[in-house]
C-alpha positions in Angstrom: 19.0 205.9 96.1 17.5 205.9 99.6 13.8 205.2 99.8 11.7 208.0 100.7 8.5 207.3 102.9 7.0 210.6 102.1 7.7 210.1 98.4 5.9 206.8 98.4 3.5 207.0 101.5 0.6 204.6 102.1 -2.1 205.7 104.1 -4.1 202.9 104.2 -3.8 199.2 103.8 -6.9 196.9 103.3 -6.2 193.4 103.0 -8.9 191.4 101.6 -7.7 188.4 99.9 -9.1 185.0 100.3 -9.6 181.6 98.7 -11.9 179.2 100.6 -10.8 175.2 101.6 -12.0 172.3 99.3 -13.2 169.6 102.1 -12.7 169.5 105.9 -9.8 167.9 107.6 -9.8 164.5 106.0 -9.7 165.8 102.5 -6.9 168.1 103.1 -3.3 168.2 100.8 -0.4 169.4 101.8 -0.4 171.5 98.5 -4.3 173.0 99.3 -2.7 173.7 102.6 0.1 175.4 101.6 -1.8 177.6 98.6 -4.5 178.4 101.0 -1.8 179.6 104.0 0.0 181.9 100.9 -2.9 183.2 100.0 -5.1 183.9 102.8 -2.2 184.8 105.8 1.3 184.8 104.6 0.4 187.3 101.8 -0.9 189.7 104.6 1.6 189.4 106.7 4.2 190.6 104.7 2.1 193.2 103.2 1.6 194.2 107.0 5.0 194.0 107.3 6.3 196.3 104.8 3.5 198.8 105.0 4.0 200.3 108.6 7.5 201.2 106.8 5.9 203.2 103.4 2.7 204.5 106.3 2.6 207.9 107.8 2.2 208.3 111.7 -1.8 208.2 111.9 -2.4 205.4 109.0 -4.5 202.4 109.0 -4.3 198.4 108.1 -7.7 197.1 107.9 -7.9 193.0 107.5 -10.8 191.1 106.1 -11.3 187.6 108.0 -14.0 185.8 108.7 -17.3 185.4 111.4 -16.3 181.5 110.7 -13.3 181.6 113.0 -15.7 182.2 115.8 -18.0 179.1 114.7 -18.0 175.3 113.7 -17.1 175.2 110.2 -15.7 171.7 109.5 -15.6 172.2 105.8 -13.8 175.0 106.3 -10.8 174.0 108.8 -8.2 175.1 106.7 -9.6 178.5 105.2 -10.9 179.5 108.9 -7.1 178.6 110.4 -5.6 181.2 108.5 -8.2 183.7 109.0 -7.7 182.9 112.6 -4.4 183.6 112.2 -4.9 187.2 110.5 -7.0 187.8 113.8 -4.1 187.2 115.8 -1.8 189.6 113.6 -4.4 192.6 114.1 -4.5 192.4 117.9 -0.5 192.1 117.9 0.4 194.9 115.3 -2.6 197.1 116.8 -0.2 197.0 120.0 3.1 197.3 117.9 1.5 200.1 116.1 0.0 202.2 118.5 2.4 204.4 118.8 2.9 205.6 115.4 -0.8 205.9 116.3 -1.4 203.3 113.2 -4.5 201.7 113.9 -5.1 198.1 112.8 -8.4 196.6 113.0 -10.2 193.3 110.9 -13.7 193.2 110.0 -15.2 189.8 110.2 -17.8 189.3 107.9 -20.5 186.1 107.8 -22.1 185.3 104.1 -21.9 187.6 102.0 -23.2 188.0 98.5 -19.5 188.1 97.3 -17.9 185.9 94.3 -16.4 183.7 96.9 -20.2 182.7 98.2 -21.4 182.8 95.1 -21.4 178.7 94.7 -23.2 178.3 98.3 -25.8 181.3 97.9 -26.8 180.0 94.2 -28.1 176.8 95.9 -31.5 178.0 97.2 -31.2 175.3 100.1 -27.8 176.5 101.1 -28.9 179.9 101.0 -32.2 179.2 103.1 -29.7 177.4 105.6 -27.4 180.5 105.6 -30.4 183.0 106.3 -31.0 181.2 109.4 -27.4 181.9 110.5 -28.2 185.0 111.9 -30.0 187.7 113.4 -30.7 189.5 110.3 -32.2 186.6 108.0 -30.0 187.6 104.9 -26.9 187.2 103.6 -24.3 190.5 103.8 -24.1 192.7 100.7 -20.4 194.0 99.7 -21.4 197.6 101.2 -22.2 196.9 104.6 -18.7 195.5 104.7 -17.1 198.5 102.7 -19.2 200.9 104.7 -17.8 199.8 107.7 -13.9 199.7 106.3 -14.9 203.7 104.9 -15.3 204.0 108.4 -12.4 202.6 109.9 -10.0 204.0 107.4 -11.7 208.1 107.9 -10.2 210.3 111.3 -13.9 209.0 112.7 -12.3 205.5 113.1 -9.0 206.8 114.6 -10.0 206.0 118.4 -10.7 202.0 117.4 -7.7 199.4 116.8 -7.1 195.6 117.9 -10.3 194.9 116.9 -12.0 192.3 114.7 -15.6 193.8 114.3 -18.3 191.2 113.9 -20.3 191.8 110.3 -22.2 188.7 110.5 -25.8 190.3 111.0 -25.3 188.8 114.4 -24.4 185.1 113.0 -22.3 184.7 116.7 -25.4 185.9 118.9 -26.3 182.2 119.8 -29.3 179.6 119.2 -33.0 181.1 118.5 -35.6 180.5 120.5 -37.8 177.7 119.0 -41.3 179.6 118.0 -44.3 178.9 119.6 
């Protein structure tokens, strides 16, 4: 039986898996490495892969990476290489894509009150450090990072692909001015 796109069609693909690293460079495994790279790139690119063939002209692939790939992060060498990596598949497939007029975009969030940061943000000196991090003061809450994929994935967000949209409440923004 032949497949049939229309039968099976995927309008939208939001890839948000992630696991984070264990140690910075000089405690990495092989084995940490190669769990970390299947979960948080290879299993997006081949979900990439195979979706533009299921997707109508017009869909959307939305990644979640990370502001951390735009920062020091030493712990976090491993975890931030592959979201690195998933930054370099949505500028490439946005190009690839365009005319199918598939757009493919990646929201970076910073911390966000999430399962994942859940072990940094329940240490109230972690969390004060984090709130320092950026403009905002606070850590992200899951909807301002859904709000913003809603957005991507309506016919508002059609215009916008290759992108990897900072929601860090401004983590990248630079050093504060000391207060007087």
């Amino acid at each position: 039986m032949a497949f049939d796109a229309h039968a099976d069609a995927v309008d939208i693909v939001v890839n948000n898996a992630g696991a984070p690293s264990k140690g910075g460079i000089n405690a990495a495994t092989e084995g940490e490495f190669d769990q970390l790279f299947a979960i948080n790139l290879k299993t997006a690119l081949f979900i990439i892969q195979h979706a533009p063939r299921r997707m109508n002209d017009g869909g959307r692939i939305i990644n979640v990476t990370s502001i951390g790939t735009q920062v020091a992060l030493p712990p976090e060498v491993m975890y931030l290489a592959c979201k690195g990596g998933i930054n370099s598949l949505t500028r490439n497939l946005a190009w690839e894509l365009g005319a199918r007029k598939i757009t493919v975009n990646a929201v970076a969030p910073g911390f966000t009150e999430t399962p994942m940061a859940a072990p940094y943000l329940s240490d109230p000196g972690i969390r004060a450090w984090a709130n320092t991090l950026n403009a905002l003061g606070s850590a992200g809450k899951p909807e301002d990072v859904a709000n913003v994929i809603a957005f991507l994935a309506s016919d508002e967000g059609r215009w916008i692909t290759g992108q990897v949209i900072d929601l860090s409440g401004g983590t990248v923004l630079g050093v504060p001015a000391p207060q007087h």
